[in-house]
Residue, then its C-alpha position, 0 to 999 in steps of 0.5 A: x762297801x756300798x752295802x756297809x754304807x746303805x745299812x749306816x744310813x738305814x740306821x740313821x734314817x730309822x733313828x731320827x725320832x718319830x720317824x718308824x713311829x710315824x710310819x707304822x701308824x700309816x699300816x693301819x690307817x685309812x687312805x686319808x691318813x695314810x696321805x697325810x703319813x706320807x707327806x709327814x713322812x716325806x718332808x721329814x725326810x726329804x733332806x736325808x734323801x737329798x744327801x742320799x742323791x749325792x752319793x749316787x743313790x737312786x731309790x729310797x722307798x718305804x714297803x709295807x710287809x704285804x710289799x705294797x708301795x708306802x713311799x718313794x722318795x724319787x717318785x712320791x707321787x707313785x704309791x699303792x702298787x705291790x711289787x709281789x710279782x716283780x721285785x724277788x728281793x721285796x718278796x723275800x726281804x718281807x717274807x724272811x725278814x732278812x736283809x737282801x742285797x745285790x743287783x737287781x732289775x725293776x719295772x722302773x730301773x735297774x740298780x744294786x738294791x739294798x732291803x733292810x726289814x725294819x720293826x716298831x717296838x718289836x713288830x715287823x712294819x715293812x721294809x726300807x730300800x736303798x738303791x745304786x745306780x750304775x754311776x761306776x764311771x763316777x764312783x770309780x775313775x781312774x786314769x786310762x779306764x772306761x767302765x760300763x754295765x750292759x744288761x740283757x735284752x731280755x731281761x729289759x723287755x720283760x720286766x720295764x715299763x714301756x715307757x722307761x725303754x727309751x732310757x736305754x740303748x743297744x749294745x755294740x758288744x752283742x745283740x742280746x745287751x743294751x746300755x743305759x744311756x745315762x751311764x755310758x761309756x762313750x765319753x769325750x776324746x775315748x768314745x771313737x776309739x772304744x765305739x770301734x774296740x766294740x764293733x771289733x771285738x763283737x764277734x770275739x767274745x760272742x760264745x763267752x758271753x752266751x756261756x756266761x762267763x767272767x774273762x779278759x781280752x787283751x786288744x791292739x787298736x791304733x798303737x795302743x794297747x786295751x785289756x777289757x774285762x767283763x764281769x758276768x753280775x748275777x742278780x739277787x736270785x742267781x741268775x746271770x742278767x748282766x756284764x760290768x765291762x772295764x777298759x784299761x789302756x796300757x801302753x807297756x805290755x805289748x813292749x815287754x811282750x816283744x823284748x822278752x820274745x826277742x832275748x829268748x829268740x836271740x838266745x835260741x839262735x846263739x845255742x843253734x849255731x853252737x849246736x850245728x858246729x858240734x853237730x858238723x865236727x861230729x859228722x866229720x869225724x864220722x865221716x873219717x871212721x867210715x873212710x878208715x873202715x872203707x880202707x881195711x877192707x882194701x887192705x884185707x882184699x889185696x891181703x896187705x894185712x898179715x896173713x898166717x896159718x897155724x897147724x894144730x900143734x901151732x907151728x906155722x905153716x904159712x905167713x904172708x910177705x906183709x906180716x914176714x915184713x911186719x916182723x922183721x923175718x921169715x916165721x915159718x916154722x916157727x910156734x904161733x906165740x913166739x913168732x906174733x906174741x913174743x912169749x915162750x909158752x902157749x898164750x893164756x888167752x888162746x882160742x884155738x882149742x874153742x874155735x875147733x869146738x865151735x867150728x865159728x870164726x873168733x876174733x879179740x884184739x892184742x896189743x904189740x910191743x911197739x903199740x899197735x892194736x891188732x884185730x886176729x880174725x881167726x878161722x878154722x880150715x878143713x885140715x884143722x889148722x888155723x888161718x888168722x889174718x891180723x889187721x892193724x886197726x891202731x887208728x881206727x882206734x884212736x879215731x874211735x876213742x876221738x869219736x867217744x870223747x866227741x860224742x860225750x862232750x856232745x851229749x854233755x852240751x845237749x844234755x845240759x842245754x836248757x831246753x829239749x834237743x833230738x836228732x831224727x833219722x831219714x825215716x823219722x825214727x830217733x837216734x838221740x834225744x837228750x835227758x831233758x826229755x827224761x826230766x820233762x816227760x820222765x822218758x825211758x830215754x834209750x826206750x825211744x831210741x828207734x822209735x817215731x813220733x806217733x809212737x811217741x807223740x799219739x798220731x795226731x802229733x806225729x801228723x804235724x811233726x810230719x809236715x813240719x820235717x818235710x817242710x826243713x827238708x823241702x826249704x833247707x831251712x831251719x824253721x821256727x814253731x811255737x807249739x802247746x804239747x801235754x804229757x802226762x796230764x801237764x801241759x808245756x809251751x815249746x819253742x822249737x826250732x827245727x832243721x836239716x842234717x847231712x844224709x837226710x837228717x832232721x835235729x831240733x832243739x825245743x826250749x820252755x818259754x815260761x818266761x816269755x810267758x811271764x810277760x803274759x803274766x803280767x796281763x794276769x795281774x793287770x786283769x786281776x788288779x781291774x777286776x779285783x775293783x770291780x769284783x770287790x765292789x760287787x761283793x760288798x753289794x752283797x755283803 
């Protein structure tokens, strides 16, 4: 913008009749003459140059090609001096004849230069500046924002005249920059509120200012919300020498931050609670199955169950008082499939012939025809013959078939949760993590069954899982953690929540809090809008 305009007005300047005709005269011409050029040259455009002021303009200086003074507007009674030595932008705009433009430190002042190489009837005459000064907070204003420019100290004391030192201020953003105190930005009812912002982010943003870089800090002072921006400004020959530093109150951030971290807080304690009941109904119905498997053995013990002993050609030989119950008579004597199996001719399913070949105990399961599930345990005696003991396992089975149905409308919740649920041993080995880790990590899910989180995780990782587990168990409550974890060269944002079991136990469930991190996109955006405003006007500086 301020580069497109420096270039209109350059080439009104050099359009006004006599005025590069006037000038150019003045190359040649003695130090009698030349005054007499000057003054010409000056109240010719004095008028020009008093618009020039308006628009914030703060030097219009005519350059012989040797970069020697001809005239400054602001200063005309300094001329003579050559800038060689002390203005890169002069040197160069001189020597290519090209336009240079950006910002730039001189002995005087400090400004966005403007050089444009003039000519008459061909010849390269010199150059014509025009110069901004940091009048940001005019140019600029706009409601709940501060702007300022801190140049390096350094540079300061190295390039400006002593005499112009006392224009400027130290920073108390950093130790190593100063304010021009003409434009600073402690104005009115803001100057405590961001004198203190100053002092207090000082330490903050220390490294990043001695690296150089361009960023954003968000910042809560007095019930109110502050993004500050600071724009590294490099000048016309690349180095870094200053920050553009915008301050934007915004009263609404922080309060979609809190709601949008309160409804996923919310969420996450309704699905823990629905989590923590089916867990509970499963560890029940476990627990049952352990009693009933407690229970048949009793039964086997005190041979409640079904006793029987079968002789090679399959009659039996033996059968105890519950089995004779069980059927109804006395099955002594009688073939083994008739008296157990009902059938007239040796089962298809026989393993007696097996079991003398591999002298091991085989088992299998029947059905009875009053429906029962029966598990034959056969084994083979020294004489051959066959002890079978039959165990009734009809509700061990049904408390089986309950547990897989419990268990798959189980893994059905978890698996479809939102977010990523595990269970832990007493060791700290898994024994169930759902597919979300499969979707999320691409994990071999039944791979990881067994293993720890260092084998997992890295031992790093596992360090902190450590502390966090021991910390459930210790205080018997669930706890809440915010973690940054990377897999695979990605990195996520978890929620975890984290809490105890029966017998030892750890569960958890992590959900992604992208969204939450949308409230943070929105700083993104305010910091993209502010220092798009100030990025685009530094562009068009060196356009």
């Amino acid at each position: 913008m301020f580069s497109c305009k420096s270039t209109s007005w350059v080439n009104q300047i050099i359009e006004k009749p006599n005025v590069l005709e006037l000038y150019s005269k003045a190359l040649e011409a003695d130090s009698i003459t030349k005054n007499q050029i000057r003054d010409s040259l000056y109240n010719l455009l004095s008028p020009t140059y008093e618009e020039l002021k308006v628009a914030n303009i703060r030097q219009f200086i005519f350059i012989f090609p040797n970069n020697e003074v001809f005239l400054r507007f602001h200063r005309p009674e300094k001329f003579g001096d050559n800038l060689t030595n002390f203005r890169y932008s002069v040197k160069m705009a001189n020597e290519t004849k090209q336009i240079y433009t950006g910002f730039e430190e001189g002995r005087s002042y400090n400004g966005f230069r403007n050089i444009f190489p003039i000519y008459y009837e061909g010849k390269h005459i010199g150059v014509i500046e025009i110069s901004f000064s940091f009048a940001i907070n005019i140019l600029f204003k706009q409601d709940n924002d501060a702007f300022n420019l801190m140049i390096d100290k350094d540079i300061v004391n190295l390039k400006l005249n002593e005499s112009r030192k006392n224009r400027y201020i130290q920073s108390l953003l950093s130790d190593e920059y100063l304010h021009e105190k003409e434009f600073l930005h402690y104005k009115n009812d803001t100057a405590n509120i961001l004198k203190q912002i100053d002092k207090n982010i000082k330490p903050i943003i220390a490294d990043r200012l001695a690296n150089n870089e361009s960023f954003t800090i968000y910042y809560h002072i007095n019930k109110a919300d502050y993004l500050i921006t600071f724009i590294s400004v490099k000048n016309v020959e690349g180095n870094p020498v200053a920050y553009m530093v915008s301050y934007h109150k915004d009263e609404q951030i922080i309060a979609d931050l809190d709601k949008q971290f309160f409804r996923i807080h919310l969420i996450g304690l309704f699905l823990l609670a629905i989590i923590i009941l089916v867990i509970l109904q499963v560890s029940l119905k476990k627990q049952k199955l352990r009693e009933t498997k407690i229970q048949e053995k009793k039964i086997l013990e005190t041979f409640k169950e079904g006793i029987y002993i079968v002789s090679p050609d399959y009659n039996i030989t033996y059968a105890n008082s519950a089995l004779q119950k069980r059927i109804g008579q006395n099955i002594v004597g009688q073939k083994c499939y008739k008296a157990v199996h009902n059938l007239n001719k040796k089962c298809s399913w026989c393993i007696y012939e097996n079991l003398k070949q591999e002298k091991n105990t085989i088992d299998y399961e029947f059905e009875t025809e009053d429906n029962k599930t029966l598990v034959s345990n056969n084994t083979l005696l020294a004489d051959n013959s066959k002890l079978t003991i039959l165990t009734d396992i009809t509700e061990k089975k049904k408390n089986e078939q309950a547990l897989k149905e419990s268990e798959e409308k189980l893994n059905i919740f978890m698996n479809n949760l939102p977010g990523c649920a595990f269970i832990k041993d007493n060791k700290g080995k898994y024994v169930f993590l759902n597919k979300h880790f499969e979707t999320i990590y691409g994990f071999d899910i039944p791979k990881l069954t067994g293993k720890g989180d260092e084998e997992i995780w890295g031992k790093e990782k596992a360090l902190e899982y450590f502390e966090y587990d021991n910390e459930v168990r210790k205080n018997k409550t669930a706890i809440l953690i915010e973690e940054k974890l990377q897999k695979k060269g990605k990195e996520y944002n978890w929620l975890t929540s984290k809490f105890n079991l029966p017998n030892g136990y750890i569960a958890g469930i992590s959900f992604d809090i992208s969204k939450q991190k949308e409230a943070e996109q929105a700083l993104k955006e305010s910091e993209e809008k502010y220092r798009g405003v100030i990025e685009n006007m530094i562009d068009d500086f060196y356009k």
